[in-house]
C-alpha positions in Angstrom: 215.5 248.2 199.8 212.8 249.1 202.3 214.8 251.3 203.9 215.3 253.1 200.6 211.8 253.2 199.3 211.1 254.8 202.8 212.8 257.7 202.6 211.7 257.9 199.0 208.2 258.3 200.8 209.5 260.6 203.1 211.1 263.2 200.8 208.2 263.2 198.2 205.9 264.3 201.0 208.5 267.0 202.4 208.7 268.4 199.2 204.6 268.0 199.2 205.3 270.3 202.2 203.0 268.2 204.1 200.2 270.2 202.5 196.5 268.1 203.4 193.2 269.0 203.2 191.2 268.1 205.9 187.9 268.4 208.2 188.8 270.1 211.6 186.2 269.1 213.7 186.0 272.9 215.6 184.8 273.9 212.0 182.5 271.2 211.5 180.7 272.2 214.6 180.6 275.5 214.0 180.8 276.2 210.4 178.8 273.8 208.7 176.4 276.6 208.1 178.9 279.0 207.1 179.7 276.5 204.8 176.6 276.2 203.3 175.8 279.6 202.8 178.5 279.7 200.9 178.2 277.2 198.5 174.1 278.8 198.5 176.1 282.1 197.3 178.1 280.7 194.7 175.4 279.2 193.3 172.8 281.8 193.3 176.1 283.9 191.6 175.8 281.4 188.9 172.9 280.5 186.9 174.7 277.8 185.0 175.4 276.6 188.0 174.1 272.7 188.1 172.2 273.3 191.8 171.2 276.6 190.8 167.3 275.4 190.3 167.6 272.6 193.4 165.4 273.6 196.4 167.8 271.4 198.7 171.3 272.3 199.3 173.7 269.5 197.4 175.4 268.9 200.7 178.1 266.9 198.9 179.4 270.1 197.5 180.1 271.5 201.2 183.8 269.6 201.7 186.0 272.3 199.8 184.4 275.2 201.9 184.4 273.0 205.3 188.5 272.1 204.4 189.6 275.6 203.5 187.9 277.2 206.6 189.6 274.5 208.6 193.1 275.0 207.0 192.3 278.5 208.2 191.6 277.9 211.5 194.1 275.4 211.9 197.0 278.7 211.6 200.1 276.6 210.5 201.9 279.2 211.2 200.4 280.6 214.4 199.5 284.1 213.0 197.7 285.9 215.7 195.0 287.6 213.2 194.0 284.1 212.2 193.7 283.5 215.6 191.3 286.2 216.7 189.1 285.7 213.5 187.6 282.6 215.1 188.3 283.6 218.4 187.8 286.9 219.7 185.5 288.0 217.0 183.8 284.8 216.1 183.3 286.1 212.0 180.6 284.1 210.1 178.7 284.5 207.3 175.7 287.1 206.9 173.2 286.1 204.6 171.4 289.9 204.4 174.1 291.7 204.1 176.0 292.4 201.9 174.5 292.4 198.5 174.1 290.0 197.0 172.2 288.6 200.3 171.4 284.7 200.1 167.9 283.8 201.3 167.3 280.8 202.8 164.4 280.5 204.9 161.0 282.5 204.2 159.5 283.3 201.3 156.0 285.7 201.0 153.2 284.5 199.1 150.8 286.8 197.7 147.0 285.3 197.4 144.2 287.1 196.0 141.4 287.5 198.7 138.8 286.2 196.4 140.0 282.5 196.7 137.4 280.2 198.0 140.1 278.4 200.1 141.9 281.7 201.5 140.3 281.5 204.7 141.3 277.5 205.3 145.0 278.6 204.4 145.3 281.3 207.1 143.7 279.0 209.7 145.1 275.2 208.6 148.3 276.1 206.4 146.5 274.0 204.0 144.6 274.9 201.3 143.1 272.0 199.5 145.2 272.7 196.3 147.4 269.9 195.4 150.5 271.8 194.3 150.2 274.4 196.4 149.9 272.0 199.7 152.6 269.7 198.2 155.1 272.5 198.1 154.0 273.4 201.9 154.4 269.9 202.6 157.5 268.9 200.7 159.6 272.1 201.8 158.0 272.3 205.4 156.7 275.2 205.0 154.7 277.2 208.3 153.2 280.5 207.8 154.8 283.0 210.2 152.2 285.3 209.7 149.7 287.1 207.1 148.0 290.5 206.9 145.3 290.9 205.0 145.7 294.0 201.8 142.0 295.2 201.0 143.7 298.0 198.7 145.9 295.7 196.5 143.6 292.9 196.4 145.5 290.1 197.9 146.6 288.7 201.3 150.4 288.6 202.1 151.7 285.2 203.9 155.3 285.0 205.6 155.8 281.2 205.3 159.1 279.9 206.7 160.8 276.5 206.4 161.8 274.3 209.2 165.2 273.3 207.1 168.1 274.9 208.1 168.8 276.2 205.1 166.7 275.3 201.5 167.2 277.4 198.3 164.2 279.2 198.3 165.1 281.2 195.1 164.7 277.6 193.2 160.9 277.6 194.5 159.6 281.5 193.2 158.5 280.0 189.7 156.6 276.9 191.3 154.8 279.1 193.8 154.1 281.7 190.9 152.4 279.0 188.6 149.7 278.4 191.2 146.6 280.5 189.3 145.3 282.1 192.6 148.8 282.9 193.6 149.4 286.9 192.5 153.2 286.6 193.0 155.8 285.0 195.3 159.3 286.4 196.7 162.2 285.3 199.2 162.9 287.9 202.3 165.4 287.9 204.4 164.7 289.9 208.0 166.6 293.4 208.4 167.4 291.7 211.9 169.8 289.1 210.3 172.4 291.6 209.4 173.2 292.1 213.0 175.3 288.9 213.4 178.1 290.1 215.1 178.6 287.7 218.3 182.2 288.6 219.0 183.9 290.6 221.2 183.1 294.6 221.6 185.2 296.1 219.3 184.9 299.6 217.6 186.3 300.4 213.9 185.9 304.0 215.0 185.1 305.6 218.3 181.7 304.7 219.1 181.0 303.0 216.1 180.8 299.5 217.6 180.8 296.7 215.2 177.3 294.9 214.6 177.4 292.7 211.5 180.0 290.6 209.8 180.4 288.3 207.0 182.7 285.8 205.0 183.2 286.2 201.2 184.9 284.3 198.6 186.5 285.7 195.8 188.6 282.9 193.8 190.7 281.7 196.1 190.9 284.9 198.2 188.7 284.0 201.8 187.8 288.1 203.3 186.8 288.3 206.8 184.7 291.6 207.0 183.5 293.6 210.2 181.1 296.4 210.0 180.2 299.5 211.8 178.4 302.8 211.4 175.2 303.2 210.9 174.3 299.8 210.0 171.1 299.7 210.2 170.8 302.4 207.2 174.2 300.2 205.4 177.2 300.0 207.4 179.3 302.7 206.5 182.5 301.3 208.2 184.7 298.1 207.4 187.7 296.2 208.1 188.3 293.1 206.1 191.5 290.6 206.2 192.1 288.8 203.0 193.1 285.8 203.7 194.6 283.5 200.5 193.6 279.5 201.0 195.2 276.9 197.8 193.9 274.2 196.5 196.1 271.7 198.8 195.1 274.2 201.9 198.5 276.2 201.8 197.5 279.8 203.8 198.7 283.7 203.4 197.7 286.1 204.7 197.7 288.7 202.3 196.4 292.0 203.7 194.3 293.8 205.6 191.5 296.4 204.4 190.0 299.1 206.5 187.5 301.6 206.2 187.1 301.1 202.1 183.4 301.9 202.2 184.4 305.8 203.9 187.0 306.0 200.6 184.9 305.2 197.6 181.8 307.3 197.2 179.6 307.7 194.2 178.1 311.1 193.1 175.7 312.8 192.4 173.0 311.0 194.5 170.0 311.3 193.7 171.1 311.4 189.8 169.0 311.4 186.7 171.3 309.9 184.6 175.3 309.8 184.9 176.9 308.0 188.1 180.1 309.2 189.1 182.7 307.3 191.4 185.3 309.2 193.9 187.9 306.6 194.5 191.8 306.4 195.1 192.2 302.9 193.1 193.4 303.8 189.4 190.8 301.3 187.9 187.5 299.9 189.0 187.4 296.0 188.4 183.7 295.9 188.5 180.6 296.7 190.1 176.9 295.2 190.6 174.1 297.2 191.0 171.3 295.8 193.7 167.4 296.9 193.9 166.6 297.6 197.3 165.2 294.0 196.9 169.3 292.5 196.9 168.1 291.3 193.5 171.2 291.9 191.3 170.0 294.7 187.9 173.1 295.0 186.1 176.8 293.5 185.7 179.7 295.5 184.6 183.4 294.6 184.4 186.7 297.2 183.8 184.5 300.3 184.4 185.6 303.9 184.3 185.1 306.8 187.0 181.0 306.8 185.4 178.1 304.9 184.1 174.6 305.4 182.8 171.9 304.5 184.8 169.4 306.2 183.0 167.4 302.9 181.8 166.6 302.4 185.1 163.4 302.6 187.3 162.9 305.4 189.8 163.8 304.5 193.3 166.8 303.1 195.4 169.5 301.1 194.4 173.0 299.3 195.8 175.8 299.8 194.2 179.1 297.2 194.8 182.0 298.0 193.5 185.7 296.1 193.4 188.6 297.7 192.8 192.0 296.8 190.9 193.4 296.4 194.6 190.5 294.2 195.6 189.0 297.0 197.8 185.2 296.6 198.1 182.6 299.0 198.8 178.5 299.1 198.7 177.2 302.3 198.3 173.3 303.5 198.1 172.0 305.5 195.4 168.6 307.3 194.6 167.7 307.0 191.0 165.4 310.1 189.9 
């Protein structure tokens, strides 16, 4: 009867197909941020999202992102482009770029230079205002740096917490409530888009890559590389989409090169109508970004145009999805 019930055991997890999700300790060690910035991501995406007002990371959200990287990594079936992911080009997560970016670290505070304890802020990080040092305190929060704007009537402070990574987004409206506060706002530096740690490798010649990322859509994990001009928006991509189940099953599904070079948007600057230039039959949807990263408008099932009309001079991001999950950001000038 033993004997019996054991190979009862033994088929149901052969026809389980010895699926498990679990912790590999390479991607514990090594992606625990990764992970985290993208639970931060999905949860800045959502603002019904239950975290999406907590300062502090909900760490016990980070085990489905930790377990499908590591069923990733793991490469049940030994696929060399899995392999060289982690390897040769070491691909993490960019929090700049691209759109939307997820800060994390510094936020700048805009004080009016008529506040009696302005001058005990810049020189003690404390200012003698309950709420305002309580946040400093709570958050460990340092100023970075300030500069002093005689022409717009306040002084700018660069403040930067010592966590690894805090929601700062969560912390704008407490920081804006402070009377003597003119306005508060996350950054992220420029200088953070150039992650790219891996190998030298060129998506065109002598367009080296410098910045790469990790995205989620659904269940659909996208290794990107970028290249070309990046310090202006990368111009240049390769992405592998990479499909990750619920019980850790992996596929790769396909690779993507170059998309950004085959959509473009027209014309630019515009006035009014936006036009798209694309191969794909339909566009799924597309976000537009102020320069900011801070996401203006939402549309799904788009044609080849859209009115941007109602919105403010200046320059905008535009990412756009296509029915054959191609992905491009392109910049546009808004007259």
């Amino acid at each position: 009867m033993k004997k019996f019930i054991f190979i009862i055991v033994l088929l149901f997890i052969g026809f389980q197909g010895y699926s498990q999700c679990s912790i590999n300790p390479f991607i514990q060690n090594n992606y625990e941020s990764d992970a985290k910035f993208l639970l931060l991501r999905d949860i800045l995406e959502n603002p019904n999202d239950p975290d999406f007002d907590n300062p502090f990371v909900n760490e016990t959200r980070l085990t489905p992102y930790l377990e499908k990287l590591s069923a990733i990594y793991e490469n049940p079936n030994s696929n060399p482009i899995i392999d060289s992911l982690f390897n040769e080009f070491q691909i993490h997560t960019n929090p700049e770029y691209i759109f939307p970016n997820t800060p994390y670290k510094r936020m700048v505070l805009a004080i009016y230079n008529n506040t009696p304890w302005l001058e005990d802020f810049k020189n003690t990080g404390i200012s003698g205002v309950p709420a305002l040092d309580n946040l400093m305190a709570t958050y460990q929060f340092n100023i970075d740096y300030f500069i002093v704007l005689n022409g717009a009537g306040y002084t700018a402070f660069w403040i930067e917490t010592s966590f690894d990574i805090l929601n700062v987004n969560a912390l704008v409206d407490d920081f804006d409530s402070i009377d003597e506060i003119h306005h508060s706002e996350t950054e992220i530096p420029i200088e953070e888009r150039f992650n790219y740690s891996g190998v030298p490798y060129e998506l065109e010649p002598n367009q080296p890559v410098e910045a790469c990322d990790i995205r989620i859509d659904g269940n659909i994990y996208t290794f990107w590389l970028f290249a070309g001009d990046c310090p202006a928006g990368c111009t240049l991509s390769k992405g592998w989409n990479i499909q990750v189940t619920e019980d850790c099953e992996v596929t790769v599904l396909s690779t993507q090169e170059n998309e950004f070079s085959k959509i473009s948007v027209y014309p630019n600057p515009t006035s009014d109508k936006l036009y798209f230039s694309t191969n794909s039959s339909k566009i799924e949807s597309l976000q537009i970004y102020s320069i900011q990263g801070k996401l203006i408008q939402s549309l799904d099932n788009v044609s080849k145009e859209i009115d941007v009309s109602q919105l403010k001079a200046g320059m905008y991001f535009i990412e756009i999805k296509t029915s054959e999950r191609n992905k491009s950001i392109q910049k546009f000038i808004k007259n």
